[in-house]
N, C-alpha and C positions, 0 to 999 in steps of 0.2 A: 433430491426427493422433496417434494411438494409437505409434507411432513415434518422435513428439517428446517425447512424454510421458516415454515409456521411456530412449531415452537423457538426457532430463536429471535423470532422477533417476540413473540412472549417475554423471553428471557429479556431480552432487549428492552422490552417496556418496564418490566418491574425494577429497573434502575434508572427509570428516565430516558434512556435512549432511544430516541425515533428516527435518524434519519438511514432509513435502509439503501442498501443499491445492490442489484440483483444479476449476476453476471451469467447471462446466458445460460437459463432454468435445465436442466433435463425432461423435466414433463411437460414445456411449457406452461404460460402466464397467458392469464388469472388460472390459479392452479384450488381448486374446492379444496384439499387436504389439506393444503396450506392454511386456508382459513379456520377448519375445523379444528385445528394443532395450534392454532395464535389466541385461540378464546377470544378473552376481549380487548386483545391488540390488534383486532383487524385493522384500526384505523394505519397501523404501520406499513400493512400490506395494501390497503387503498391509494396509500402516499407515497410505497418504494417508485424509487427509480429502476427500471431495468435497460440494460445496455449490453455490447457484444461482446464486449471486450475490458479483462483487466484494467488496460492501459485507461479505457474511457472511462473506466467507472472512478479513479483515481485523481484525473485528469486535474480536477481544480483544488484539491488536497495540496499543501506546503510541506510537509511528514509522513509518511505513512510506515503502519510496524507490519510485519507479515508473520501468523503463528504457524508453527511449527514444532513437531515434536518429535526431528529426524533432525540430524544433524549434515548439514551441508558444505558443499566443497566452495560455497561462496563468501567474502572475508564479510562481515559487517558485525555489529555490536550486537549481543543475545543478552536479552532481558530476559526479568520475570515480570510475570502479569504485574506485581505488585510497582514493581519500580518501573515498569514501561509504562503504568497509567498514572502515576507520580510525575514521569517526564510531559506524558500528555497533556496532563493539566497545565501544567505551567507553559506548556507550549502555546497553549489555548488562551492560557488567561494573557499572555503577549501578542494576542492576534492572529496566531495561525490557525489554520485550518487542516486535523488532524483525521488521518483514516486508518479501520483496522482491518485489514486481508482475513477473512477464512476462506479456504479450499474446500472442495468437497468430501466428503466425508469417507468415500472409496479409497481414494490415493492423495489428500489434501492437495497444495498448491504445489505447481509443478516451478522447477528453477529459474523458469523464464517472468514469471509472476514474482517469484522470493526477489529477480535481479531489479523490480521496480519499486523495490521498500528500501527505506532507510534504516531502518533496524529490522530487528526479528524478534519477536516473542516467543519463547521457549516455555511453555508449562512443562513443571519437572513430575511427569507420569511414572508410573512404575516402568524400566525397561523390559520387563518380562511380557507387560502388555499395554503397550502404548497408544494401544486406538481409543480414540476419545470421540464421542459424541459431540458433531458438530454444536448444536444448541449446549451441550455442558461443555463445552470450551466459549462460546458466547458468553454465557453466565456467567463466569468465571473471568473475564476480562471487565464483562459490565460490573459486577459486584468491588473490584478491584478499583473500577472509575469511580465509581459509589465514595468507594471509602477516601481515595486519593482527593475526590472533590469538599466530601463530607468534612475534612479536618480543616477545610480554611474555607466557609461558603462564603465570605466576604471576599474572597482573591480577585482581583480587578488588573491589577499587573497595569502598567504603565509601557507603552509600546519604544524601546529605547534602542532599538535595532533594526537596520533596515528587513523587512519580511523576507521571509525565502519563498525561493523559484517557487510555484506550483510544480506541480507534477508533469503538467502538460508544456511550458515553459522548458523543463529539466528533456523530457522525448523530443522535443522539436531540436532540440541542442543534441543530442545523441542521435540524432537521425542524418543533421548536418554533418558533423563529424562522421558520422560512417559510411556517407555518400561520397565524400573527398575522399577519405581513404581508401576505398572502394577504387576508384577513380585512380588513387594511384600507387594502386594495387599491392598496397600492405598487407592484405587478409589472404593471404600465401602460407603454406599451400591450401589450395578450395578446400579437401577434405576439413582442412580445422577451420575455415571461416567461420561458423556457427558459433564455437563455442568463443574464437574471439572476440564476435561481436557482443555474445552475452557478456564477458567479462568485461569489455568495455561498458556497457550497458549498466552492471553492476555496480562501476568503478564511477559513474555516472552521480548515478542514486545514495553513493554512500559519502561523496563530498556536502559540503552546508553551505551549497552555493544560494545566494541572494538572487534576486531578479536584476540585480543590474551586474552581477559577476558571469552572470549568464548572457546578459549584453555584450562584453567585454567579449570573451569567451568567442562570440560571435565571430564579435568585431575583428579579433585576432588570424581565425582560419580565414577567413572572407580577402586579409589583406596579404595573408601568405600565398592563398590560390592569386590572386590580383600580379602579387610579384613573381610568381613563379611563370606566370602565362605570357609577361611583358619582357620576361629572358632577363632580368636586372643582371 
């Protein structure tokens, strides 16, 4: 909703945070409600990015956490707001470049989205009733950055590791991989191929590969199809 939109870049603003990305609206974009819900963050909504696709809106992110407040059949580390925007900062203040997933407010993010994050953030809701307001989980994450950045605003970090893959870097490597395998035909039987490509996908997103382990990585299936095709 053109509504949620709006007030969570509100939220978004009252802690600093501007860079929005808009993944394929419901009511479509530029959406009036959204404006009227941002007050005077509209400059956030003049500035978002909008795009089609999860994958794309992540794409040049090093990190990403994905919130949730369902517990899923996918392996990765569950934070809380507090210590996921603790790990952010300091990801941040060494160079990376850090993104936070909300889903829609109906049925949040769906597993195929949860498989392109590196972690997950869990807000501990009451389980009796768990639906949280898209913008009051924004809040709640910004407020968290707030405070994580607040205790040290000198934090400058010294870059002493090589950067991690982006996001787009980590899918191009996961698409390779599951075009050879594809090819030589491990995702057997077809009815389960889906769900082993997500777990691959998953299993992808939850290693801290580098930009050049992701070279490697490459370099590696490129010379196993090479030897396998030459009969060695």
């Amino acid at each position: 909703m053109g509504e949620n939109i709006g007030a969570a870049a509100r939220a978004m603003w009252n802690f600093g945070l501007d860079r929005l990305v808009i993944v394929a609206p419901r009511d479509g974009w530029p959406n009036p409600k959204a404006v009227a819900m941002a007050s005077g963050a509209g400059r956030l909504l003049d500035e978002a990015r909008l795009v089609g696709s999860t994958s794309e809106a992540v794409a040049d992110a090093t990190f990403v956490y994905a919130t949730t407040a369902r517990s899923r059949e996918l392996t990765k580390d569950v934070l809380t707001p507090l210590v996921a925007m603790q790990d952010a900062a300091a990801r941040i203040a060494g160079g990376q470049d850090v993104a936070v997933l909300f889903g829609p407010e109906r049925a949040g993010l769906q597993n195929d989205d949860v498989a392109r994050a590196n972690a997950i953030i869990s807000v501990p809701v009451n389980p009796e009733f768990p639906s949280l307001n898209i913008a009051q989980c924004v809040l709640l994450i910004a407020y968290e950055w707030r405070r994580a950045v607040g205790c040290d605003p000198d934090r400058e970090g010294e870059l002493t590791e090589p950067l991690p893959a982006s996001h787009a870097e980590v899918e191009h490597l996961a698409s390779h991989y599951e075009n050879r395998l594809q090819d030589a035909g491990f995702f057997f039987p077809p009815e389960k191929a889906a769900g082993m490509k997500q777990t691959l996908r998953n299993l992808w997103s939850r290693m801290p590969l580098t930009s050049v382990d992701v070279q490697v990585l490459h370099g590696i299936l490129r010379q196993m199809v090479r030897w396998k095709e030459r009969g060695d």
